[in-house]
gemmi code that builds the backbone of each chain (N, CA, C; Angstrom):
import gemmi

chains = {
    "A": [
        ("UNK", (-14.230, -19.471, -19.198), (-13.590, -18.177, -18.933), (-14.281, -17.096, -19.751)),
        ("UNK", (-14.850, -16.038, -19.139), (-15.533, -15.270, -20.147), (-14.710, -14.096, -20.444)),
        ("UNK", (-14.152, -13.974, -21.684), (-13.256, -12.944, -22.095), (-14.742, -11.551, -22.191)),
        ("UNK", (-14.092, -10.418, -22.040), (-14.819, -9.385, -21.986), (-14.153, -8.693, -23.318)),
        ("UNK", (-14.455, -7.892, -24.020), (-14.241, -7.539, -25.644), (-14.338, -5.957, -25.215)),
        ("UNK", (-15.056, -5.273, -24.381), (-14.978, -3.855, -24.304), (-14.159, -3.576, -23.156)),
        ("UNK", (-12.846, -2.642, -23.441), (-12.300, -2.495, -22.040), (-12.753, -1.935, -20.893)),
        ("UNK", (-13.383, -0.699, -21.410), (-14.769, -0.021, -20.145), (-15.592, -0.856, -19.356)),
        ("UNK", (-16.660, -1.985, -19.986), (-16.857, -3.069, -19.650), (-16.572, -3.841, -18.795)),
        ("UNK", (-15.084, -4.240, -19.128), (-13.966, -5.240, -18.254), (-13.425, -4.456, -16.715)),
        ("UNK", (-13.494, -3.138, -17.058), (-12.929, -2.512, -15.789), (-14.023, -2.412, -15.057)),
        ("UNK", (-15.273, -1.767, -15.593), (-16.584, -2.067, -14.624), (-16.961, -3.368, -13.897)),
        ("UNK", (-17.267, -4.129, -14.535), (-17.343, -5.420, -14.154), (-16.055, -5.663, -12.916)),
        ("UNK", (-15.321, -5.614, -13.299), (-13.574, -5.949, -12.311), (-13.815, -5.109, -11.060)),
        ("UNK", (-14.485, -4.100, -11.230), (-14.022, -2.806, -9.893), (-15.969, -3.656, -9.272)),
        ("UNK", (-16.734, -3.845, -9.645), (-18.236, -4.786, -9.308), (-17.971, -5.804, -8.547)),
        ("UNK", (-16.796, -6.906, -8.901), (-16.896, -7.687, -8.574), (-15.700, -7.585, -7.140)),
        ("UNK", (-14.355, -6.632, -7.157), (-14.247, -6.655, -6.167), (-14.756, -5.888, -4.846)),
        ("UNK", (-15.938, -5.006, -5.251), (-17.187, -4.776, -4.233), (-17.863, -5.237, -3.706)),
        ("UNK", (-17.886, -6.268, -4.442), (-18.734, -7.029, -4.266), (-18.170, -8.057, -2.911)),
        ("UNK", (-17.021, -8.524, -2.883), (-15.764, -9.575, -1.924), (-14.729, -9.108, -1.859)),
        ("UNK", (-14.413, -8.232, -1.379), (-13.197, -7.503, -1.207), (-11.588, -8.138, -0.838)),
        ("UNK", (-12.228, -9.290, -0.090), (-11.378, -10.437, 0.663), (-11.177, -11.263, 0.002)),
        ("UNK", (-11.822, -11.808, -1.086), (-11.043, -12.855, -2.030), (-11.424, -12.706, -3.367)),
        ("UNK", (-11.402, -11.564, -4.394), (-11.251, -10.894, -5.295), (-9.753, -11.019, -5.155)),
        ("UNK", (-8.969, -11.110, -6.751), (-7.534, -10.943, -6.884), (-7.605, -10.483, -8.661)),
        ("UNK", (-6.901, -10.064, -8.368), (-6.301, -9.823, -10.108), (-5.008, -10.179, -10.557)),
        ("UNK", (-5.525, -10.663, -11.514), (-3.901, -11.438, -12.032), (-3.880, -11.025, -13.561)),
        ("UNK", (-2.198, -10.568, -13.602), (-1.905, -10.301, -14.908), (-0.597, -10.927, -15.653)),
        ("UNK", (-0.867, -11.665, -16.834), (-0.175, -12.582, -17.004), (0.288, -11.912, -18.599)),
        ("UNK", (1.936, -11.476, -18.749), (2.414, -10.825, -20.018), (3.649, -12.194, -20.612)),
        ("UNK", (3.378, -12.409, -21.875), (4.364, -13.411, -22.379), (5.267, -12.326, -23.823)),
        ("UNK", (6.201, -12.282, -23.492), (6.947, -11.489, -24.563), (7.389, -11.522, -25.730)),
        ("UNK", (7.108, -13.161, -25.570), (7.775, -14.139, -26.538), (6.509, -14.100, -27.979)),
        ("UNK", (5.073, -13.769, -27.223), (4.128, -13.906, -27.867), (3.363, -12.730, -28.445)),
        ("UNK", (3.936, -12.022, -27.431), (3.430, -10.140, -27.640), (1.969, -10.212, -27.038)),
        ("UNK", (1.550, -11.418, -26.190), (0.317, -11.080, -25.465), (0.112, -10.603, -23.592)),
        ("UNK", (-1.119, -9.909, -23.588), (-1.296, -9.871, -22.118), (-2.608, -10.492, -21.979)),
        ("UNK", (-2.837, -10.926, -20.670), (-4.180, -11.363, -20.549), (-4.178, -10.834, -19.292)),
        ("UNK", (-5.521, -10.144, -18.866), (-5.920, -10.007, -17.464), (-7.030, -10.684, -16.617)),
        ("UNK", (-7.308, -11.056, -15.007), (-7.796, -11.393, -14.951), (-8.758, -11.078, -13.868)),
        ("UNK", (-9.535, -11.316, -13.747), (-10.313, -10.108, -12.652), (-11.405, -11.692, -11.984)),
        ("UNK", (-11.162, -12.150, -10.122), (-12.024, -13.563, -10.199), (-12.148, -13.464, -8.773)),
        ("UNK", (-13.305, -13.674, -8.050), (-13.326, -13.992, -6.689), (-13.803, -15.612, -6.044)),
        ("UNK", (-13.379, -15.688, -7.282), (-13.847, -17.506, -7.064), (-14.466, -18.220, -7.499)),
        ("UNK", (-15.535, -16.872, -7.460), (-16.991, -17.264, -7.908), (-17.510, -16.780, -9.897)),
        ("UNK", (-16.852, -16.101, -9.764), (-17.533, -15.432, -10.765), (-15.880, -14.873, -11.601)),
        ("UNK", (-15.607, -14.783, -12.993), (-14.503, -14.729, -13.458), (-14.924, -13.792, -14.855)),
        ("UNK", (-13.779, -12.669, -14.497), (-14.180, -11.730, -15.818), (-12.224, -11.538, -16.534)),
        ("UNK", (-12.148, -11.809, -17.781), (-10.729, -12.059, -18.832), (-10.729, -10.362, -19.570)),
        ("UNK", (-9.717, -10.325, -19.913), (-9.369, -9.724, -21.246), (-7.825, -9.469, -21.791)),
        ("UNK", (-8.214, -10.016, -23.041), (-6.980, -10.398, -23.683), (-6.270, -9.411, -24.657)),
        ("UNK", (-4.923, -8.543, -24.984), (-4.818, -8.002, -25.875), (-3.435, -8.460, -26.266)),
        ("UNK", (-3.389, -7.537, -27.410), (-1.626, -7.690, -27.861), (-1.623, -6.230, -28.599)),
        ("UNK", (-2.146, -5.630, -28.252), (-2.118, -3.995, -28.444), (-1.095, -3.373, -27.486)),
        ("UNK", (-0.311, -2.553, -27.708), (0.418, -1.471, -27.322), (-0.527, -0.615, -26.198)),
        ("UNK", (-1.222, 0.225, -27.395), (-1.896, 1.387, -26.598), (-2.673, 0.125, -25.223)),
        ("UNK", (-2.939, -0.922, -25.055), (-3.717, -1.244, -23.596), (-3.156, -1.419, -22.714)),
        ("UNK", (-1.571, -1.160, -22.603), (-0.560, -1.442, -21.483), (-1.117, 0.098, -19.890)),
        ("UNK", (-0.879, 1.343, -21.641), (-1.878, 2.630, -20.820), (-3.213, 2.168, -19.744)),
        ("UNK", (-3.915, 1.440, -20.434), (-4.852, 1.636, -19.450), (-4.723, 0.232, -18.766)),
        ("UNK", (-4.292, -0.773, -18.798), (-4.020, -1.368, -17.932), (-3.438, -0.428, -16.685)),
        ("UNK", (-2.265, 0.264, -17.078), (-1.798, 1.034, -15.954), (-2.715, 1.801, -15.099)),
        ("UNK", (-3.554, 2.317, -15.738), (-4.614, 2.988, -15.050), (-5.585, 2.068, -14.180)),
        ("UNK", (-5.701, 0.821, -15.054), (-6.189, -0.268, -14.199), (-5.750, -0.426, -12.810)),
        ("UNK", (-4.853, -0.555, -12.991), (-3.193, -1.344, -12.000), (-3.817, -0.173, -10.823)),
        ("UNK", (-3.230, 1.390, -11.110), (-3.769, 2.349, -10.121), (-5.456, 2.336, -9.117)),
        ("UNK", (-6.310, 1.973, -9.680), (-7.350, 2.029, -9.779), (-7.709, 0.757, -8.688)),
        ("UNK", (-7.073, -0.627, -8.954), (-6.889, -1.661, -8.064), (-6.459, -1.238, -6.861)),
        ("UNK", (-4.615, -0.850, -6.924), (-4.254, -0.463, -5.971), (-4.920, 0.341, -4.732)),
        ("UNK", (-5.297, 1.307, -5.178), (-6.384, 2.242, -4.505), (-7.185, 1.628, -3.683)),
        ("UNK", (-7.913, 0.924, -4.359), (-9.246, 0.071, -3.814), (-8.975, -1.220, -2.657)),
        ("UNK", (-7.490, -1.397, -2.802), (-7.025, -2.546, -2.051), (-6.601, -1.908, -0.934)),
        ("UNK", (-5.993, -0.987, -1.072), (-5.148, -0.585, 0.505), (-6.273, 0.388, 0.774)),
        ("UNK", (-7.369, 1.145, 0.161), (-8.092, 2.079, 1.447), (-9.258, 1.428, 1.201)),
        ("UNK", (-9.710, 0.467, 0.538), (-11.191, 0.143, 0.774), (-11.809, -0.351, -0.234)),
        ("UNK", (-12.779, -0.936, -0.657), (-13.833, -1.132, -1.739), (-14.795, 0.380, -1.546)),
        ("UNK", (-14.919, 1.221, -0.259), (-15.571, 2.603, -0.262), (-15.197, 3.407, -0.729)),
        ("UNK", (-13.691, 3.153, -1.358), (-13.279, 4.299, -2.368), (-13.856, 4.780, -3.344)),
        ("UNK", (-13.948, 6.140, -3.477), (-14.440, 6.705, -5.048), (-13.286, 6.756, -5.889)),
        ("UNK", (-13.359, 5.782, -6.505), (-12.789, 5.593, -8.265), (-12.329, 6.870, -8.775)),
        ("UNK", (-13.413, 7.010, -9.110), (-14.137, 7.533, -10.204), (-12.747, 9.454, -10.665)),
        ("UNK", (-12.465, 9.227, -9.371), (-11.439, 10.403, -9.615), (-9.716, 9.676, -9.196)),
        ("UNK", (-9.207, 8.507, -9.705), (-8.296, 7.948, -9.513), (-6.810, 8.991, -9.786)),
        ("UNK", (-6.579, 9.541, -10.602), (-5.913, 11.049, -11.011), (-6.073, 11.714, -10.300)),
        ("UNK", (-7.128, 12.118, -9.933), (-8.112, 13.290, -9.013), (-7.064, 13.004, -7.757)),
        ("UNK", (-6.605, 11.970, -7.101), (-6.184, 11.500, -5.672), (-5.077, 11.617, -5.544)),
        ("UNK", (-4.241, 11.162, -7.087), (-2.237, 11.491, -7.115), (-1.876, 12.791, -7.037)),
        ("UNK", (-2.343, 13.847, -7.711), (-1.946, 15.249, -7.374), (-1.913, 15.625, -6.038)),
        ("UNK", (-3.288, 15.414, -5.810), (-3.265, 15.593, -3.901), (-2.554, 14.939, -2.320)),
        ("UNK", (-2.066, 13.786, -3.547), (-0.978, 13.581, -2.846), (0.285, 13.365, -2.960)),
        ("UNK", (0.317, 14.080, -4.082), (2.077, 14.756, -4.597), (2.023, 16.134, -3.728)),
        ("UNK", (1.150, 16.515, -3.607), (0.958, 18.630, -2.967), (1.802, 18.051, -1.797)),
        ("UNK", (1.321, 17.056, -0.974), (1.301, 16.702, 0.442), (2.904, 16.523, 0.792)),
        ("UNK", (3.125, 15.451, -0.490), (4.592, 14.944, -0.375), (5.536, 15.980, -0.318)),
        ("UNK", (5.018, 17.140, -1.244), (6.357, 18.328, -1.948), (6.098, 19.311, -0.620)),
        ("UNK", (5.478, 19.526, 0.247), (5.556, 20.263, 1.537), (6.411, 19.403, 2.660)),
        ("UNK", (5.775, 18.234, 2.624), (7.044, 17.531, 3.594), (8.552, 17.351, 3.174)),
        ("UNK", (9.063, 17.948, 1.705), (10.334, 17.942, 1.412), (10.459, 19.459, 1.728)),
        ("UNK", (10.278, 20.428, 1.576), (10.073, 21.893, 2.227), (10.429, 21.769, 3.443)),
        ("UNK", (9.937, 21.335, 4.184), (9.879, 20.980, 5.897), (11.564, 20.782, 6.363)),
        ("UNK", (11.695, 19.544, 5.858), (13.079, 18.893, 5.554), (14.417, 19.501, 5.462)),
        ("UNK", (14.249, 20.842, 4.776), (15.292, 21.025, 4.688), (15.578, 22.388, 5.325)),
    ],
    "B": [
        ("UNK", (7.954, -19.655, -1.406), (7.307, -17.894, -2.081), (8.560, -17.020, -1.112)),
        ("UNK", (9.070, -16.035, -1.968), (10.013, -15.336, -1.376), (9.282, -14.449, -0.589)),
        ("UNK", (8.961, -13.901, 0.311), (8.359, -12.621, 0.543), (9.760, -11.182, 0.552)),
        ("UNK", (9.403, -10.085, -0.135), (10.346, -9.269, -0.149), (9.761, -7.877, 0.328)),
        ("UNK", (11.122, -7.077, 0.662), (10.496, -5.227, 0.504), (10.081, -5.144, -0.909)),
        ("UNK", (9.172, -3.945, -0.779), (8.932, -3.472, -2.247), (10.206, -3.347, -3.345)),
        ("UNK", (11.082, -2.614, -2.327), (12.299, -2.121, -3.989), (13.118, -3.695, -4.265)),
        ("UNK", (13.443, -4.669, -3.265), (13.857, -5.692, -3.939), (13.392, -6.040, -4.931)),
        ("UNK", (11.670, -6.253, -4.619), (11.019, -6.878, -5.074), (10.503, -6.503, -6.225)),
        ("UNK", (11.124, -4.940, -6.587), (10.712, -4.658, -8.434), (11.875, -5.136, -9.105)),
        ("UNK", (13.103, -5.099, -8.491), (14.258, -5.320, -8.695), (14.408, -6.925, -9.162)),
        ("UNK", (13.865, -7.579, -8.122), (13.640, -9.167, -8.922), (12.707, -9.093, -9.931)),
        ("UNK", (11.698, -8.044, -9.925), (10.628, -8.361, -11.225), (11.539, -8.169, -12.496)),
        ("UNK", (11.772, -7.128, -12.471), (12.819, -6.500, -13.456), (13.466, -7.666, -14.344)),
        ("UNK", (14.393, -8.379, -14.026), (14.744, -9.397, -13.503), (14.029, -10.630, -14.429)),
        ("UNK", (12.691, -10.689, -14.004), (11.886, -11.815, -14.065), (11.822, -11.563, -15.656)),
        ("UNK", (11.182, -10.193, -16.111), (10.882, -9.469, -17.274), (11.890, -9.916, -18.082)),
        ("UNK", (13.466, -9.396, -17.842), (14.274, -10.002, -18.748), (14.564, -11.300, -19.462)),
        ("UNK", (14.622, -12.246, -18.124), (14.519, -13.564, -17.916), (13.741, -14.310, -19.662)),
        ("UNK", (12.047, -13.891, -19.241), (11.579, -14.108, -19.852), (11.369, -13.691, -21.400)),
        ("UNK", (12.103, -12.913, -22.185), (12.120, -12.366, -23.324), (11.889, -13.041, -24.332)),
        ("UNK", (12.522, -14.568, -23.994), (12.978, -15.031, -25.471), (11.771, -16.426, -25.176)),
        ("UNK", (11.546, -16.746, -23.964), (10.027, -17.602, -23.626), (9.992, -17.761, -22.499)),
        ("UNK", (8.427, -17.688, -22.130), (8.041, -18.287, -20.818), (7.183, -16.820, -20.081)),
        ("UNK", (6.806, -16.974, -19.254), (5.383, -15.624, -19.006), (5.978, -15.519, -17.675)),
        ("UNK", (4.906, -13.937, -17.223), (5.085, -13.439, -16.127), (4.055, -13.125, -15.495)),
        ("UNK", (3.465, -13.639, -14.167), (2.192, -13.806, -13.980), (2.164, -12.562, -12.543)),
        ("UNK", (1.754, -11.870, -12.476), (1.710, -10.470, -11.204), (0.147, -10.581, -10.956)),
        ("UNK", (-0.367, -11.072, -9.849), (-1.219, -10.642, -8.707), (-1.670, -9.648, -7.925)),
        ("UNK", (-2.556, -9.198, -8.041), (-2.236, -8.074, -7.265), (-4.072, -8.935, -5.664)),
        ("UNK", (-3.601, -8.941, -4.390), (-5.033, -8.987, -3.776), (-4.974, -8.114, -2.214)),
        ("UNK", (-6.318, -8.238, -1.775), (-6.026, -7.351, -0.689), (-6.150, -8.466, 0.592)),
        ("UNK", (-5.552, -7.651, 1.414), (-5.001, -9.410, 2.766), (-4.779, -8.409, 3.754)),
        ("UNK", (-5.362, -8.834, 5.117), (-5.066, -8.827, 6.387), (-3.576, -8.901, 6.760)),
        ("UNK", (-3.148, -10.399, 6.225), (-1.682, -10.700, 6.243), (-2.061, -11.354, 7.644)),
        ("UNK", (-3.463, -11.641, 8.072), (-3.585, -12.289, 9.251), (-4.229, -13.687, 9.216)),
        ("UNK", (-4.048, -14.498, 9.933), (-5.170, -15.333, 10.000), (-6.552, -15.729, 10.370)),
        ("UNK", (-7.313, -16.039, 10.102), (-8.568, -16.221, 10.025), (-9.560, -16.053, 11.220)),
        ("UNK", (-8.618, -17.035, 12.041), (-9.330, -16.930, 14.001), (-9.149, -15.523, 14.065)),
        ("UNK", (-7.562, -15.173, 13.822), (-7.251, -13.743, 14.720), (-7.838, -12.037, 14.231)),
        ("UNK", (-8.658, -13.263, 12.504), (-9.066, -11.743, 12.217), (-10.863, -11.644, 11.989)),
        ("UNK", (-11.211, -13.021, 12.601), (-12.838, -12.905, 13.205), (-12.846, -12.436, 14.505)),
        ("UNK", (-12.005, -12.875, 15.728), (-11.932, -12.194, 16.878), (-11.620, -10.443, 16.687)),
        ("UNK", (-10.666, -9.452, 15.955), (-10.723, -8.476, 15.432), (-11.950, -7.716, 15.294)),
        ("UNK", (-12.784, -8.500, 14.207), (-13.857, -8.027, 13.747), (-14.420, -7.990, 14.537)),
        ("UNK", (-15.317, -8.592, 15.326), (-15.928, -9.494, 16.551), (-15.693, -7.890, 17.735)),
        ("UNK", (-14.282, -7.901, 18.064), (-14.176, -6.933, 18.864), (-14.065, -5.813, 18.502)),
        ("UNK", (-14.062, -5.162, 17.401), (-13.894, -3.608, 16.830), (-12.753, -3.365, 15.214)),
        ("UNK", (-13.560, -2.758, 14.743), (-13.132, -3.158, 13.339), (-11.951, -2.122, 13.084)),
        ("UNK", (-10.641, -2.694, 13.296), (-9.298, -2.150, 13.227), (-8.082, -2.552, 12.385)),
        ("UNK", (-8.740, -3.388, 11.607), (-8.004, -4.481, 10.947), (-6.913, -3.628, 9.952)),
        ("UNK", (-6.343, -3.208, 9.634), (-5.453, -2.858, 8.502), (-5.070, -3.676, 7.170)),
        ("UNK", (-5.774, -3.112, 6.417), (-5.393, -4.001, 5.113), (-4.348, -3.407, 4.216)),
        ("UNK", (-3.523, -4.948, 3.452), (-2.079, -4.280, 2.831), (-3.251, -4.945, 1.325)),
        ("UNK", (-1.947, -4.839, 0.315), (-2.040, -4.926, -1.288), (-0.893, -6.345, -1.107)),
        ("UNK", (-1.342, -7.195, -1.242), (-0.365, -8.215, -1.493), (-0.042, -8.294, -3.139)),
        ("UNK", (1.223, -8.499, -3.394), (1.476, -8.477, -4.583), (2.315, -9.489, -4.968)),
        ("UNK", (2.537, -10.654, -6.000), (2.561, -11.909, -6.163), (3.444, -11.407, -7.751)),
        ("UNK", (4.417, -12.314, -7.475), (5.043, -12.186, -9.668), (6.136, -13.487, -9.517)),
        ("UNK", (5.594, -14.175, -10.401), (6.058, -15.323, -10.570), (6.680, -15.627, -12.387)),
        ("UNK", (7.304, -16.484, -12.621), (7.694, -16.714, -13.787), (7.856, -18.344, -14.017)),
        ("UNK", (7.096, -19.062, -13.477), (6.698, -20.374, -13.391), (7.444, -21.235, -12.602)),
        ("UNK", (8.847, -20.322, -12.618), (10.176, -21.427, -11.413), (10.321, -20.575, -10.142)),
        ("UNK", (9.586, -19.397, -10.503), (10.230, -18.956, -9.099), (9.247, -17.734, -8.646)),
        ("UNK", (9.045, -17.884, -7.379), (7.791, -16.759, -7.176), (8.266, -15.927, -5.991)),
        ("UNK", (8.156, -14.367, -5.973), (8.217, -13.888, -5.094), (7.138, -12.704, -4.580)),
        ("UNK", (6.893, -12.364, -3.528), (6.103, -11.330, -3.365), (6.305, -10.545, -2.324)),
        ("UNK", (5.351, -9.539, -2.553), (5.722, -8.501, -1.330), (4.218, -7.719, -0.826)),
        ("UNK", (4.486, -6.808, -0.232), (3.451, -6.343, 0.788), (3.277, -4.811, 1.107)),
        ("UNK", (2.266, -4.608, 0.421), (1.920, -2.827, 0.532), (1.206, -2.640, 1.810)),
        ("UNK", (1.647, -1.335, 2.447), (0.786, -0.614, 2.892), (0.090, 0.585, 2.595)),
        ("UNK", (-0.565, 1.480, 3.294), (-1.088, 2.527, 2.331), (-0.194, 3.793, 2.277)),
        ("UNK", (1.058, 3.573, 2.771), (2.264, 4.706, 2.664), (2.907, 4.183, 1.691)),
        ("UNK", (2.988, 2.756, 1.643), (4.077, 2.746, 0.299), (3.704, 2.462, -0.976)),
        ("UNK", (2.106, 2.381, -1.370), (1.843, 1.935, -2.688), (1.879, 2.713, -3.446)),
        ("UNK", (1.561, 3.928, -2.869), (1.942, 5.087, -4.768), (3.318, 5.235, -4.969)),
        ("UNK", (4.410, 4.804, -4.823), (5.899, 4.963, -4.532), (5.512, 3.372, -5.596)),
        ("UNK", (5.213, 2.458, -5.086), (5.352, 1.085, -5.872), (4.658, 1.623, -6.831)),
        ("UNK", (3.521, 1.820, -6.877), (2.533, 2.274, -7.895), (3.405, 2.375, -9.142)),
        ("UNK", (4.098, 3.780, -8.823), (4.889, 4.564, -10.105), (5.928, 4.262, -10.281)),
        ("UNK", (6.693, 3.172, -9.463), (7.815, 2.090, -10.331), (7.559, 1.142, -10.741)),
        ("UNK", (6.240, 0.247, -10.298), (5.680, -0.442, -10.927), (5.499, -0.273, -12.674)),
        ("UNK", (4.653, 0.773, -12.747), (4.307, 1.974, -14.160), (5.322, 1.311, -14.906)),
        ("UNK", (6.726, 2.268, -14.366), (7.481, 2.238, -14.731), (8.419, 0.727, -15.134)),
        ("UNK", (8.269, -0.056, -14.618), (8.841, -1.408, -14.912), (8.115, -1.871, -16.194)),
        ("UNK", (6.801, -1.690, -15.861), (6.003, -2.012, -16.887), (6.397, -1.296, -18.230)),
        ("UNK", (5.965, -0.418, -18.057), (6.586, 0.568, -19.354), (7.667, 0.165, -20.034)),
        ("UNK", (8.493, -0.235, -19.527), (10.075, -0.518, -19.915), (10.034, -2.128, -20.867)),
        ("UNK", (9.549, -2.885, -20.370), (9.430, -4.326, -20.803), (8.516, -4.905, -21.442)),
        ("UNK", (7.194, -4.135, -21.398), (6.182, -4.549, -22.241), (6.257, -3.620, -23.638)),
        ("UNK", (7.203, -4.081, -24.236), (6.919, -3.519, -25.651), (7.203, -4.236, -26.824)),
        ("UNK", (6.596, -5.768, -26.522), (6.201, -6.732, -27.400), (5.067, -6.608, -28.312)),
        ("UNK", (4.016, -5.766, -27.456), (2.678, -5.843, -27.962), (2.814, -4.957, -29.309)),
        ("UNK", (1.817, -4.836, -30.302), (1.729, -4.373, -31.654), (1.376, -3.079, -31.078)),
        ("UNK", (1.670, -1.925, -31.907), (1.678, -0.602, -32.550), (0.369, -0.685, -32.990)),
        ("UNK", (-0.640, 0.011, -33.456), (-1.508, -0.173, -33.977), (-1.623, 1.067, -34.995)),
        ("UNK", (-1.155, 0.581, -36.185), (-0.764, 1.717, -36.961), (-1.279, 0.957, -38.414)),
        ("UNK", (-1.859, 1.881, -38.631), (-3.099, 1.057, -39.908), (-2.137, 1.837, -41.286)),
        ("UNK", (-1.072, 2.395, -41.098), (0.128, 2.678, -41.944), (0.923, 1.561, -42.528)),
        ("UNK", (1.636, 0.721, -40.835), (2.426, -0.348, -41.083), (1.621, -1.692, -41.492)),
        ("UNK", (1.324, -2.057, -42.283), (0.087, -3.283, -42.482), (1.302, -4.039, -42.321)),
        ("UNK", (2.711, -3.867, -43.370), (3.627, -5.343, -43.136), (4.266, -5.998, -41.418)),
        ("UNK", (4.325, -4.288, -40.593), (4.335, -5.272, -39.288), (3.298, -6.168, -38.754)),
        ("UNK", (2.498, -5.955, -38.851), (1.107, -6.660, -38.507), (0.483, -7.690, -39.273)),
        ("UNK", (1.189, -7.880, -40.354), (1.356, -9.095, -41.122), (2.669, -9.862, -40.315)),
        ("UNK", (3.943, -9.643, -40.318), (5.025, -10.159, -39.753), (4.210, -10.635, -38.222)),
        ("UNK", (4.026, -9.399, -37.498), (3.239, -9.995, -35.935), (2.189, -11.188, -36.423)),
        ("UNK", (1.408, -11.734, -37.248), (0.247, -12.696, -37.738), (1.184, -13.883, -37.747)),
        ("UNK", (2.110, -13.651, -38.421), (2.678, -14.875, -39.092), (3.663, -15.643, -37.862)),
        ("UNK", (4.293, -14.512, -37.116), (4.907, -15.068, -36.049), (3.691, -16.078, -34.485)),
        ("UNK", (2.852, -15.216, -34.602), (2.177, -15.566, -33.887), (0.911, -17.184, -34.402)),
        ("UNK", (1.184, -17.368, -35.837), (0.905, -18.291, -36.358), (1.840, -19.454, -36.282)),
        ("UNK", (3.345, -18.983, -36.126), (4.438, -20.153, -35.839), (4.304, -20.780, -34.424)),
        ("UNK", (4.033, -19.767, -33.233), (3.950, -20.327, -32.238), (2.867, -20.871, -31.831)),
        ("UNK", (1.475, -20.975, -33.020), (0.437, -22.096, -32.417), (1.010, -23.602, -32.860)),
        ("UNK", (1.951, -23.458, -33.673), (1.971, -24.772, -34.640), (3.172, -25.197, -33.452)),
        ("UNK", (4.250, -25.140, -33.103), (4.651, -25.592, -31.991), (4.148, -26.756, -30.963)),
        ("UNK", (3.027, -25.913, -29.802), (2.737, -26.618, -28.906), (1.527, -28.383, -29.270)),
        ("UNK", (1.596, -28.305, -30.563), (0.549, -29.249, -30.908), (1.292, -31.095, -31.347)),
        ("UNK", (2.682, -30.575, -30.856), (2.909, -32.147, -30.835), (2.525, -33.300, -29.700)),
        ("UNK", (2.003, -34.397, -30.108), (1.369, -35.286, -28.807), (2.388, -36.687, -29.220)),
        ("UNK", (2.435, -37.236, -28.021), (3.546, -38.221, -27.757), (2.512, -39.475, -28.416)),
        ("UNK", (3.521, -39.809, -28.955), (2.606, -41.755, -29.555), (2.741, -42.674, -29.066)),
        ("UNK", (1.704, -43.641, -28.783), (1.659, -44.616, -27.835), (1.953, -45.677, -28.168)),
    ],
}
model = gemmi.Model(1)
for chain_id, residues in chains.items():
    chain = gemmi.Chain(chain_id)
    for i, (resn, *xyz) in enumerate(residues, 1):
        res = gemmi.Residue()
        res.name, res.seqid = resn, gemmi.SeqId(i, " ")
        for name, pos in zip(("N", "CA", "C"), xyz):
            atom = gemmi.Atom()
            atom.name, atom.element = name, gemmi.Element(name[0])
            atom.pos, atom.b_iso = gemmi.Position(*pos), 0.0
            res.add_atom(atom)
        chain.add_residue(res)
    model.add_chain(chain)
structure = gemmi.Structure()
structure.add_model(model)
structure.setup_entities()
């Protein structure tokens, strides 16, 4: 299992490899409470990238992780990343006009 | 595997999170799926590429697994209760506060009790 030590690193590699197989790439995230650890896991079968914390502040960017996946799963591996933030505002604008509409 | 709507299905995570406090893990999946099968989604391809892909999402707690199924209308809605579940239950992990050295001594020592635990082996 190759644990990855830089989180930048781990997310590059992770967002590579499900470009790479879009179809059987998964991520799995495994939190024990009892232990105060998370481990993540980023694997298409073939090829397997880890990272392990028990830090606080990495729940943040896990979350950003989490977003960043999501994205990439429901519109594509052709997604641009790279502005993951960049995409929620624009589609909060969208949402707060169709409650306008509504009423 | 249960399959659920999304809001059940944070609702059992929720759930799962508590469950597990005092021991035992919580394992969340996240992959991307047709939700079809294999023949019906080479013939698809084969004939014009229309396929719709969801976010399958998987959370288990070793006895009991359930999951559910995004599309691309409902994942930023899961997205940000997801966040939010998360937020709420993961706050086991250490502070990293180079102030508190004695929590992070206490976190060492606890986390030193629970290697010594799993290392009993049955005698033959």
């Amino acid at each position: 299992m190759v644990y990855i030590d830089s989180w930048d690193d781990f997310v590059e590699r992770s967002v590579q490899i499900f470009r790479d197989d879009p179809h059987s790439t998964r991520y799995v995230m495994k939190y024990r409470h009892c232990d105060g650890k998370l481990v993540l896991k980023v694997t298409d079968n073939r090829v397997c990238v880890k990272f392990k914390t028990e830090q606080a502040q990495d729940v943040k960017k896990m979350e950003k992780l989490n977003n960043i996946f999501f994205t990439l799963m429901v519109r594509g591996p052709d997604v641009d990343i790279a502005e993951v933030t960049g995409k929620e505002p624009a589609e909060q604008q969208v949402s707060k006009k169709g409650r306008g509409r509504r009423q | 595997m249960v399959l659920l709507q999304p809001d059940p299905f944070l609702n059992e995570l929720t759930n799962m999170y508590e469950r597990t406090k005092e021991k035992g893990s919580v394992w969340v999946t996240f992959k991307r799926s047709s939700m079809k099968p294999k023949a019906k989604r080479k013939k698809l391809e084969s004939a014009g590429e229309v396929i719709e892909y969801r976010c399958l999402v998987r959370a288990t707690d070793a006895k009991k697994t359930i999951s559910t199924s995004l599309a691309a209308k409902d994942y930023l809605r899961f997205q940000a209760s997801y966040a939010t579940v998360l937020k709420a239950h993961m706050n086991a992990l250490k502070k990293r506060e180079r102030k508190d050295k004695k929590k992070s001594a206490e976190g060492e020592k606890k986390a030193a009790a629970d290697q010594n635990k799993p290392t009993s082996k049955p005698n033959p």
